[in-house]
Biopython code that builds the backbone (N, CA, C, O; Angstrom):
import numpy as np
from Bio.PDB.StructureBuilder import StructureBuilder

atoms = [
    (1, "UNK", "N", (-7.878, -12.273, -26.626)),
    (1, "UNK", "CA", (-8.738, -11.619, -25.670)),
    (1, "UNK", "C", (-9.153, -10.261, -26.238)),
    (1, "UNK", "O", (-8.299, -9.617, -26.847)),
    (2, "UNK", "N", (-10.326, -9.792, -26.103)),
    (2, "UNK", "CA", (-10.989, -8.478, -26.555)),
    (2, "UNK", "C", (-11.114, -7.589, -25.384)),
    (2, "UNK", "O", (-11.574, -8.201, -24.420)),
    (3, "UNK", "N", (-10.908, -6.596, -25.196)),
    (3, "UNK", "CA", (-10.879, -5.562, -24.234)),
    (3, "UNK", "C", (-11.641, -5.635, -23.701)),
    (3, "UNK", "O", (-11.345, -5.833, -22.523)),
    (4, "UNK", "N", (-13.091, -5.565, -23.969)),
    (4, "UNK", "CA", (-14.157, -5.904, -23.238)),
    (4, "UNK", "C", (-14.341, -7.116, -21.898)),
    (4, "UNK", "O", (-14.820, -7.041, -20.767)),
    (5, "UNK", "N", (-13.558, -8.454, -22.863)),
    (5, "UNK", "CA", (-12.575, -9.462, -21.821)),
    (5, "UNK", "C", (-12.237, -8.981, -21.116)),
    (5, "UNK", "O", (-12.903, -9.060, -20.083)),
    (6, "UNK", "N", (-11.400, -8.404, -21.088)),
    (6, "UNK", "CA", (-10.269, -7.527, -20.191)),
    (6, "UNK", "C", (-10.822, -6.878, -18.840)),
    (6, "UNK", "O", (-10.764, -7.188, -17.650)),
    (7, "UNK", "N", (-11.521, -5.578, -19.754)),
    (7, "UNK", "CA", (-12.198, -5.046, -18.502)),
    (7, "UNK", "C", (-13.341, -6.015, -17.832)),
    (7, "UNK", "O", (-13.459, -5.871, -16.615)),
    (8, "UNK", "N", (-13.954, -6.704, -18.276)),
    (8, "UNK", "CA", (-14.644, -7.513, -17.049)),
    (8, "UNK", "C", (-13.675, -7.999, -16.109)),
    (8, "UNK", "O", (-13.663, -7.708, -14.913)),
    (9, "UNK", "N", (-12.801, -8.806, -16.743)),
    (9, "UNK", "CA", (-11.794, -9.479, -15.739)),
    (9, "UNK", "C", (-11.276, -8.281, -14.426)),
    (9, "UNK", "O", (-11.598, -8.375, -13.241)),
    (10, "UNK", "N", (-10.333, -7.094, -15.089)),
    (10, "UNK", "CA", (-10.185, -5.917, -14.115)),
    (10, "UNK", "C", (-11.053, -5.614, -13.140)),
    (10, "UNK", "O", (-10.615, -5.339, -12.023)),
    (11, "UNK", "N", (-12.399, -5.612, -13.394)),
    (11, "UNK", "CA", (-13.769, -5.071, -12.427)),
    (11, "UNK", "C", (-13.698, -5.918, -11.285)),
    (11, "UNK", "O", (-14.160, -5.467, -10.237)),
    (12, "UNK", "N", (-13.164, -7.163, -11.292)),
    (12, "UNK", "CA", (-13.073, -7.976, -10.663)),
    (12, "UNK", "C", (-11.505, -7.580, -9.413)),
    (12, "UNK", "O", (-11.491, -8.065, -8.282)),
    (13, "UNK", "N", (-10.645, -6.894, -9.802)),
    (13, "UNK", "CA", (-9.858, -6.794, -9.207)),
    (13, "UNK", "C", (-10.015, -5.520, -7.965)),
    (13, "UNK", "O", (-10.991, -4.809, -7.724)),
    (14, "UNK", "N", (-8.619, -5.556, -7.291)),
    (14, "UNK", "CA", (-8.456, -4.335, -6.304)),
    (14, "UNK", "C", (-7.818, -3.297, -7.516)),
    (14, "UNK", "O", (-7.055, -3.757, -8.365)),
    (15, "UNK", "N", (-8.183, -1.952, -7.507)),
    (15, "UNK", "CA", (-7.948, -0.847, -8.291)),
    (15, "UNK", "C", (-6.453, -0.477, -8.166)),
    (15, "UNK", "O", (-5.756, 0.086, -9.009)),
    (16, "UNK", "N", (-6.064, -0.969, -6.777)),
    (16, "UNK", "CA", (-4.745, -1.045, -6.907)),
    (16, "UNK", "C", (-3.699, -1.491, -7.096)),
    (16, "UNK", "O", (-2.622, -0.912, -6.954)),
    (17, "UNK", "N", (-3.934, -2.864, -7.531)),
    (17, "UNK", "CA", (-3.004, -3.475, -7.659)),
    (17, "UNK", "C", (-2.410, -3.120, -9.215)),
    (17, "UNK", "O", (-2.997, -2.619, -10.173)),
    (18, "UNK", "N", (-0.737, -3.675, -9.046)),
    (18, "UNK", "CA", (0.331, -3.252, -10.281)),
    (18, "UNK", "C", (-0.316, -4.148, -11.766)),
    (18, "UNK", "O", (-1.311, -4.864, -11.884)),
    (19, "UNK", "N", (0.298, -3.904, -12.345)),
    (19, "UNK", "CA", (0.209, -4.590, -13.637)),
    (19, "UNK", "C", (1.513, -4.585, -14.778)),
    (19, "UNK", "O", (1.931, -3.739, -15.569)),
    (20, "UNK", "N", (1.904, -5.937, -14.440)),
    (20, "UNK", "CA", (3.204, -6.365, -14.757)),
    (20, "UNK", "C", (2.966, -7.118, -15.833)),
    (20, "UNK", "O", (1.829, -7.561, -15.995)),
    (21, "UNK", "N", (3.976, -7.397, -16.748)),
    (21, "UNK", "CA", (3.916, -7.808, -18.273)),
    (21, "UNK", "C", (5.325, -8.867, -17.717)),
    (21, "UNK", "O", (6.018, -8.633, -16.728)),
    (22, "UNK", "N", (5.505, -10.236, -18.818)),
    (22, "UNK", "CA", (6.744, -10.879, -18.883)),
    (22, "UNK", "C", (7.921, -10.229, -19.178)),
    (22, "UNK", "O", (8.249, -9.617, -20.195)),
    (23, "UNK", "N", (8.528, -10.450, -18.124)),
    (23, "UNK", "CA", (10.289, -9.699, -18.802)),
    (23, "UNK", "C", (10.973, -10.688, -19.558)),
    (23, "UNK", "O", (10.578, -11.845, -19.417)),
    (24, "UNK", "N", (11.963, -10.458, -20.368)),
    (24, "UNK", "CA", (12.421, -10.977, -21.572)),
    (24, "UNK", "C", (13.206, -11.593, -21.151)),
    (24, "UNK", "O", (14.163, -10.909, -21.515)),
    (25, "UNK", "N", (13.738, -12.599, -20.507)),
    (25, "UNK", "CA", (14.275, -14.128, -19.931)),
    (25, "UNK", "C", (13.375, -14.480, -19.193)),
    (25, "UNK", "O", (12.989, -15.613, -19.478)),
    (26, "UNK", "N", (12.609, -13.813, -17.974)),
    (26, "UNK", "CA", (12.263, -14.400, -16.982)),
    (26, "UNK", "C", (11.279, -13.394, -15.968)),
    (26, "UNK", "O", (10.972, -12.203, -15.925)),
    (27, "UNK", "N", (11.099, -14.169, -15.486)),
    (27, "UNK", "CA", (10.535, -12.575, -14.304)),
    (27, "UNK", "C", (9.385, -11.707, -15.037)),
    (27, "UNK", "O", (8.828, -11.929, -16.111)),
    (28, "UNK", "N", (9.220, -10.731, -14.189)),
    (28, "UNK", "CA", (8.272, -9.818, -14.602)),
    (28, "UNK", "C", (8.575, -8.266, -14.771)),
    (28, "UNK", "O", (9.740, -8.050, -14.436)),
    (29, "UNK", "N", (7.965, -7.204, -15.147)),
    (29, "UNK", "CA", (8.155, -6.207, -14.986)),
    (29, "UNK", "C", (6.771, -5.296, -14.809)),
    (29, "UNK", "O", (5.699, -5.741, -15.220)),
    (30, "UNK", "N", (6.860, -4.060, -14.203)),
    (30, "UNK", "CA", (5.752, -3.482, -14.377)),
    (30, "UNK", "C", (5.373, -2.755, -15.859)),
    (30, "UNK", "O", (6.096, -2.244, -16.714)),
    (31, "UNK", "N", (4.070, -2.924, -15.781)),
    (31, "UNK", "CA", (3.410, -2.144, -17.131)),
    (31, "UNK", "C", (3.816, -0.805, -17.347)),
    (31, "UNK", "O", (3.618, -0.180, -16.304)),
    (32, "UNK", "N", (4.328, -0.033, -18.291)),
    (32, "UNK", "CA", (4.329, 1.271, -18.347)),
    (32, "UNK", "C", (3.649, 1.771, -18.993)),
    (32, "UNK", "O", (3.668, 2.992, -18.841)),
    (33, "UNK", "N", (2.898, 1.370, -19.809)),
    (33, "UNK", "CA", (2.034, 1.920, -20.647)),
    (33, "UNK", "C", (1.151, 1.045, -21.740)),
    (33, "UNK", "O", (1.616, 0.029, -22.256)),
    (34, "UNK", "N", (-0.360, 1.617, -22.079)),
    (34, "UNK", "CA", (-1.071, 0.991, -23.263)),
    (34, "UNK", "C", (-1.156, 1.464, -24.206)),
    (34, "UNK", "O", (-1.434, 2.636, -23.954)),
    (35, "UNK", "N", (-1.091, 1.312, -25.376)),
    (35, "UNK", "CA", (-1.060, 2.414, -26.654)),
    (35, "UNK", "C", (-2.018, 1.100, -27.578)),
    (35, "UNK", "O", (-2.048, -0.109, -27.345)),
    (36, "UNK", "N", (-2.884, 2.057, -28.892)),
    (36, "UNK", "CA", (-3.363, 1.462, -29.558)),
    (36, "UNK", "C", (-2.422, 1.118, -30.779)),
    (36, "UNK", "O", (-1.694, 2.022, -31.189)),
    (37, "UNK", "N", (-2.379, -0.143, -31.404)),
    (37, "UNK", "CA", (-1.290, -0.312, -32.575)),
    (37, "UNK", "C", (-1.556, -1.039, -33.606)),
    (37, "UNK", "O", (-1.850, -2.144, -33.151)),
    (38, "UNK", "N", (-1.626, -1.061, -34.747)),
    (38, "UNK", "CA", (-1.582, -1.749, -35.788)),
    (38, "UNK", "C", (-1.242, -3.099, -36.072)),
    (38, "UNK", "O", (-0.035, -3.175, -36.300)),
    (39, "UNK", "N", (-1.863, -4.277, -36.156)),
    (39, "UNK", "CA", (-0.592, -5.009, -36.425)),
    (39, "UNK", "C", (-1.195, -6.526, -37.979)),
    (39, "UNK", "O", (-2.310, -6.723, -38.462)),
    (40, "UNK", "N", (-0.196, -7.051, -38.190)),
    (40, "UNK", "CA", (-0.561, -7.899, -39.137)),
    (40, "UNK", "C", (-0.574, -9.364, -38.388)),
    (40, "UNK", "O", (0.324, -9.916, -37.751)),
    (41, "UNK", "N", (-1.699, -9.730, -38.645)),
    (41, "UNK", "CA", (-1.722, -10.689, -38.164)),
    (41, "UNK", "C", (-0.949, -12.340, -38.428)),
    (41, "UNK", "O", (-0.560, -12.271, -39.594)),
    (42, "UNK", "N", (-0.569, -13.741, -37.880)),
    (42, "UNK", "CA", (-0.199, -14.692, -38.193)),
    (42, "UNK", "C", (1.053, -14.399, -38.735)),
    (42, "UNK", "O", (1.189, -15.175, -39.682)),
    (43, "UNK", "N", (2.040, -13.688, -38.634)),
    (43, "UNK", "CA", (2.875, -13.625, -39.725)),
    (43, "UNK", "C", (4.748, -14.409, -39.482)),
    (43, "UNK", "O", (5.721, -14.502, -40.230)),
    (44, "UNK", "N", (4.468, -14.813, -38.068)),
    (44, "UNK", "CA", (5.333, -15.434, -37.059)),
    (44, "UNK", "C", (5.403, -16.700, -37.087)),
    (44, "UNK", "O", (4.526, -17.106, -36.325)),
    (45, "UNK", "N", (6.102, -17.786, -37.658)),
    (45, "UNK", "CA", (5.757, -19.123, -37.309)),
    (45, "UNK", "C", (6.916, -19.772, -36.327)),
    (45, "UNK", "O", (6.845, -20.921, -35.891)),
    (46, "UNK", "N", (8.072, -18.789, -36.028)),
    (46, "UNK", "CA", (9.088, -19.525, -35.182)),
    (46, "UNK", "C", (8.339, -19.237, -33.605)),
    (46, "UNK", "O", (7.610, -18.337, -33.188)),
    (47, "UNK", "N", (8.929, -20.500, -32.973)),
    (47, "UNK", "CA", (8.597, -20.339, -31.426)),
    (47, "UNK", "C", (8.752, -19.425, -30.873)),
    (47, "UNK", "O", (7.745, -19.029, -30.286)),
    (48, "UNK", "N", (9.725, -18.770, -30.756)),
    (48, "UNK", "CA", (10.572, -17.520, -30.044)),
    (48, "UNK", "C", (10.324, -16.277, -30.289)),
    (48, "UNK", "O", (10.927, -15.328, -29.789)),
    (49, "UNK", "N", (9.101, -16.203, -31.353)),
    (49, "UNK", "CA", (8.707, -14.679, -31.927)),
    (49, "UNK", "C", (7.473, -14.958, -31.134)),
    (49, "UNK", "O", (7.224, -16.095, -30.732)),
    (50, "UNK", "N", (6.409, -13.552, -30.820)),
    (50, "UNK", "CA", (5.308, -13.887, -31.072)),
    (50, "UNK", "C", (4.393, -14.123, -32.387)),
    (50, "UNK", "O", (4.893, -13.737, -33.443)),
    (51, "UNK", "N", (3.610, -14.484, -32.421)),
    (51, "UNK", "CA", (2.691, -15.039, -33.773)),
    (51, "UNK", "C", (2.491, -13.549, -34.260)),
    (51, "UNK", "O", (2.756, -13.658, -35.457)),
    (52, "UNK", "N", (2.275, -12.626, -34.106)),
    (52, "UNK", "CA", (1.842, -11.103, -34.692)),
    (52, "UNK", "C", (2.908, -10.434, -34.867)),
    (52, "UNK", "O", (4.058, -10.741, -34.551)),
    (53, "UNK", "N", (2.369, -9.136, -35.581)),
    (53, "UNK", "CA", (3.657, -8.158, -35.779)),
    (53, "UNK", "C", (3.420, -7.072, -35.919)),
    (53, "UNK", "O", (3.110, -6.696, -37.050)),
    (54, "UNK", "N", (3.473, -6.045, -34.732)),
    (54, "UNK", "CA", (3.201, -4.060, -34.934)),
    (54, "UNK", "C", (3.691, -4.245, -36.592)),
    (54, "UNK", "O", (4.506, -4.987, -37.141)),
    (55, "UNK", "N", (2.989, -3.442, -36.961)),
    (55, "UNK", "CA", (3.426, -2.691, -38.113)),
    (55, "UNK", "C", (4.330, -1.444, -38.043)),
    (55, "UNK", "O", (3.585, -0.664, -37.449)),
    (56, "UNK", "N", (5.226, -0.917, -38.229)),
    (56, "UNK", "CA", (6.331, -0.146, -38.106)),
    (56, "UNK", "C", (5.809, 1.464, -38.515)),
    (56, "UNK", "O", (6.018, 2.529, -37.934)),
    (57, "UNK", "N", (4.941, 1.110, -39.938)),
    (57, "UNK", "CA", (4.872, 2.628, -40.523)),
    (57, "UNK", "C", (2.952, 2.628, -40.467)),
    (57, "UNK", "O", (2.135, 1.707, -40.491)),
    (58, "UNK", "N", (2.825, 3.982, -40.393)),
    (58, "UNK", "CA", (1.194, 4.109, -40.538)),
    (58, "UNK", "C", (0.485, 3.841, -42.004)),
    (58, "UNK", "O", (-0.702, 3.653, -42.272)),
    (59, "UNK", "N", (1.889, 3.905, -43.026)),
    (59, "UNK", "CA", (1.130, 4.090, -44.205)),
    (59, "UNK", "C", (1.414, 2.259, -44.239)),
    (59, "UNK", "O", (1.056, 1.799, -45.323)),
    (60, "UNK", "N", (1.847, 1.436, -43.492)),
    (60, "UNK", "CA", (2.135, -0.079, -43.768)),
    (60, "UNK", "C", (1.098, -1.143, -43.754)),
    (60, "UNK", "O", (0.482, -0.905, -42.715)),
    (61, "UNK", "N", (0.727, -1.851, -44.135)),
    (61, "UNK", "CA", (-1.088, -3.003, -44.469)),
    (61, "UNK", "C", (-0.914, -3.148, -43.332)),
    (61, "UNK", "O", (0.036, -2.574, -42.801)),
    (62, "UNK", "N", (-1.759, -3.947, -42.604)),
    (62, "UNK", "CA", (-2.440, -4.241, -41.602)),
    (62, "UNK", "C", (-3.558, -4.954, -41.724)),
    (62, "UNK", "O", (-4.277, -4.957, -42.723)),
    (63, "UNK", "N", (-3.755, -5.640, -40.609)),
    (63, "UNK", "CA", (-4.829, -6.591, -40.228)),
    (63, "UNK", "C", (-5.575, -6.275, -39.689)),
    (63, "UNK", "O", (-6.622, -6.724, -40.155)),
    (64, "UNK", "N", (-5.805, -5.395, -38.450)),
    (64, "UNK", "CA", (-6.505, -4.965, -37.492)),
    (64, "UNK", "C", (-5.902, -4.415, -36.511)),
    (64, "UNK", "O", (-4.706, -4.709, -36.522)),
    (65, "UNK", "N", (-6.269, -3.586, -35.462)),
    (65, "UNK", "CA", (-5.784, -2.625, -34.392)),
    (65, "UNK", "C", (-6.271, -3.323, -32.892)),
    (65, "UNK", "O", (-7.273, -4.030, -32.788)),
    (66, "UNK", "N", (-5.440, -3.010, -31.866)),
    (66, "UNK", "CA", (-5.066, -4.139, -31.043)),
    (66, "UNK", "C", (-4.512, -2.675, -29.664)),
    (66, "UNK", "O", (-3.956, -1.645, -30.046)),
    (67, "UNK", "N", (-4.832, -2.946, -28.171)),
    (67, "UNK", "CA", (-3.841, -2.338, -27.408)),
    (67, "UNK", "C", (-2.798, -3.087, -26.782)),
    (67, "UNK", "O", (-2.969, -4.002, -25.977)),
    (68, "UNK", "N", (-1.303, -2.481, -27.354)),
    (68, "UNK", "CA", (-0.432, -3.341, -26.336)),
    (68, "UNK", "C", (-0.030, -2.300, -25.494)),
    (68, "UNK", "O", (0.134, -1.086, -25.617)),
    (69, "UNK", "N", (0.105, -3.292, -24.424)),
    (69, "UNK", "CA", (0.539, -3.121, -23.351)),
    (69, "UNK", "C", (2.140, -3.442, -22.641)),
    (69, "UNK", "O", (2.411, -4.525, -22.121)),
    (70, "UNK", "N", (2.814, -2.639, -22.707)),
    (70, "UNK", "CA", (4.137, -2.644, -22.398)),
    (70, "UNK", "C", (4.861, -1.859, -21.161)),
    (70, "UNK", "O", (6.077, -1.953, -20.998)),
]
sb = StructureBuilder()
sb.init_structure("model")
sb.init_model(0)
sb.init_chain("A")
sb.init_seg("    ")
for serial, (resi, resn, name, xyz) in enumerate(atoms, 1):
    if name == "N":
        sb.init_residue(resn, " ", resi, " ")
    sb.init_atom(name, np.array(xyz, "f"), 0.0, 1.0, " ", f" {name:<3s}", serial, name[0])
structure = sb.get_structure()
């Protein structure tokens, strides 16, 4: 999804409602924050990872820049 995605979808919503991300067994949690991040793409092939990967250091390769949301 491209941000642009995104915000159309949002425009569509109530301004107030929460915005919750998957919690890590189960459930949900609320969003605390969006930050812009680095990451390399495809680099994941087990189930249990996601397929991408932040890059750790600024000086580290990269694929393209991405906001997560956590």
């Amino acid at each position: 999804m491209k941000v642009k995605e995104l915000i159309e979808k949002l425009k569509l919503c109530d301004p107030e409602l929460m915005v919750v991300v998957r919690g890590y067994e189960d459930g949900v949690n609320e969003a605390e924050n969006a930050a812009q991040v680095k990451i390399k793409l495809d680099v994941n092939t087990e189930w249990y990872y996601g397929t991408h990967e932040v890059t750790d250091r600024d000086e580290d390769p990269f694929d393209c820049e991405a906001i997560y949301i956590g």
